[in-house]
Steps between C-alpha positions, in 0.01 A plus 500: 500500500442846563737727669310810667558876420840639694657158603233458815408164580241329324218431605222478176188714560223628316273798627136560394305826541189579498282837540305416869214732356431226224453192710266334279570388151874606566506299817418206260757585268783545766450164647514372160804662431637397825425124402674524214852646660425270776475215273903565397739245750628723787423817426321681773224757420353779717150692387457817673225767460608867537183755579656806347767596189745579760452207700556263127831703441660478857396115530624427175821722594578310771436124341807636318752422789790758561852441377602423866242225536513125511212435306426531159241693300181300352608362167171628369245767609143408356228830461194370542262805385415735219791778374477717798609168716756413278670845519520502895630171494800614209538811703587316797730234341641773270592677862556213681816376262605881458392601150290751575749746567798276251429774214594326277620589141212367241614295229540551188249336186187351546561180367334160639158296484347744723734762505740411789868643505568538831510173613607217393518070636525540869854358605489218720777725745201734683265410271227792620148425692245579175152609466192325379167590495149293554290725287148612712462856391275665241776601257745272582739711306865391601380093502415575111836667424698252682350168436254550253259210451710265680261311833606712813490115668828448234688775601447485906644116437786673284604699819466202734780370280689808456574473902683156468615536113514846356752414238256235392206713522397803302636831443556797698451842455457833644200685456519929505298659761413857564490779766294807511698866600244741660366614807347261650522194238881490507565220540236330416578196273362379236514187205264474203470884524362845569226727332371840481207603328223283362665132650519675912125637398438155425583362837343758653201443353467134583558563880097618466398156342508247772183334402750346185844293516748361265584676146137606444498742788817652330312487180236686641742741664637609172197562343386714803873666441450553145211734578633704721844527345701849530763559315791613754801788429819348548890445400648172502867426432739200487857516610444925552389516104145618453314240317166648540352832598127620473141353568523146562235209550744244605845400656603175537861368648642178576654247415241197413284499192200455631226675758259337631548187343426542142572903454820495275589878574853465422546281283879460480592483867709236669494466839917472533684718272545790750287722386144647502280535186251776500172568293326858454144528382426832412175677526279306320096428522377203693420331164824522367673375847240215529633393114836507615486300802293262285758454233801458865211240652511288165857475478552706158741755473351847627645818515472780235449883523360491782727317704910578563720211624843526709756334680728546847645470806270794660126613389440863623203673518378821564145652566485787264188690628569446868286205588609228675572192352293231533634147413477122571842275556418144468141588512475668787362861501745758619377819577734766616605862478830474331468662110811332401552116518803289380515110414818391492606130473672264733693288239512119581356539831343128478626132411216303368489146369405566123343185362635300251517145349820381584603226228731186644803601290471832668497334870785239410735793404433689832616247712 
């Protein structure tokens, strides 16, 4: 039986959320969801639909109980959304059980199936509520990095069991998040990633194609970015060491793989070693970007002369020829006056239940 984070009394709970904005298809998909937790022998499960980012963080928050409270925590938080729903739902449990602000030390290697160091089988002493996602996004990003291929129908019935048996269950771990330093944007947080250059151009220029959806009106965005790309002036360093300085076509920082789904722009990130991994395009022509994000969409191994790779616990960078920077931070555009940004990671910030096969022998010897 499961014992609930801090001692409180137990009392097994699941919570759902769901963007209200995306009634529809999500609505479908959180009821679903719902069923499925609902389907596990007491275990109670809330849906709620926050209208705003802020309103997903505080609710979320607050699901997390206080130390002083009676009640315990939902066992299991379930995102129902694409990657910008998924990061206001890890920003609020991240908050909510105090790792937001933990700063943690990252860990060292980057060993693991996908990577993970930070966190380990959850213990069945305060074994931690834990994120999953119902992917309903375009990109669907952090579903892909977590659980791969595996039925998002699978791993919402993992975390129904997780509540009652988490030693029994799956594994735990702690995914990084980020935070943005400057004017306005500090603060702001952030989980597959942040871009300047050609990726925030991107975005921007898909806020103008309504009349498409999915990952063709991306498509379509980047070619309409590709034609108008600028090359931008700017210095970009990692842990106060310049890695890059000059015209640029491209920054991107984070700590997942992907963009977008299928856009392998870094392609040895982990999401929970502690760290950020940066990319740097320089100037280039749109030709030789468009083969380059070709060769990161396939899956091959990409980088070359054009490209400069690094790795850290803070991604600075500074407008060189005075213009503000323009960037996107989980794909939203973010337009502001600062000329100098930093990225700096928030190591651990986030238990999720990693899937994996667990075999009998494994179970027997847990109990």
């Amino acid at each position: 039986m499961r014992r609930p984070l801090g001692g409180r009394a137990e009392s097994l709970k699941a919570l759902v959320v769901a963007n209200a904005a995306a009634r529809g298809a999500v609505g479908e998909l959180a009821g679903e969801a719902a069923a499925l937790l609902g389907a596990e022998p007491a275990l109670a499960v809330e849906t709620i639909w926050p209208e705003s980012r802020d309103e997903t963080r505080a609710r979320v928050m607050c699901a997390m109980a206080g130390p002083a409270s009676r009640e315990s925590p939902p066992g299991v938080v379930v995102a129902v959304g694409g990657d910008g729903t998924a990061r206001d739902v890890a920003f609020g449990l991240a908050d909510g059980i105090g790792r937001w602000d933990m700063g943690i030390a990252p860990a060292s290697g980057r060993e693991g199936r996908l990577g993970w160091c930070g966190g380990g089988t959850a213990l069945l002493e305060g074994a931690p509520p834990v994120l999953v996602v119902v992917p309903a996004g375009t990109g669907n990003s952090l579903y892909r990095e977590v659980w791969d291929d595996v039925s998002w129908q699978e791993v919402v019935g993992m975390g129904a069991r997780y509540v009652r048996e988490p030693l029994r269950t799956g594994n735990v771990s702690y995914l990084d998040m980020g935070r943005v330093e400057g004017g306005s944007l500090t603060g702001t947080p952030f989980l597959l990633g942040a871009s300047v250059g050609f990726l925030a151009e991107t975005v921007r220029a898909s806020l103008s194609l309504d009349h498409l959806t999915g990952r063709q009106r991306y498509a379509a965005a980047a070619v309409e970015a590709l034609k108008e790309l600028r090359p931008f002036s700017a210095l970009v360093s990692v842990d106060g060491e310049v890695l890059a300085e000059g015209e640029m076509a491209m920054i991107a920082i984070g700590g997942a793989r992907r963009r977008g789904g299928t856009l392998a722009v870094l392609p040895d990130s982990v999401l929970d070693d502690g760290l950020l991994d940066v990319c740097v395009v320089g100037a280039t022509t749109a030709e030789i970007l468009a083969g380059l994000l070709a060769r990161a969409s396939s899956g091959a191994r990409w980088g070359d002369e054009h490209a400069t790779f690094g790795r850290g616990r803070v991604v600075a960078v500074e407008a060189l020829d005075g213009r503000p920077i323009t960037s996107e931070v989980d794909g939203d555009l973010c337009e502001v006056e600062e000329t100098r940004l930093a990225f700096r990671v928030v190591p651990h910030a986030v238990p999720v239940l990693e899937y994996r096969r667990i075999e009998p022998a494994v179970v027997a010897a847990r109990q």
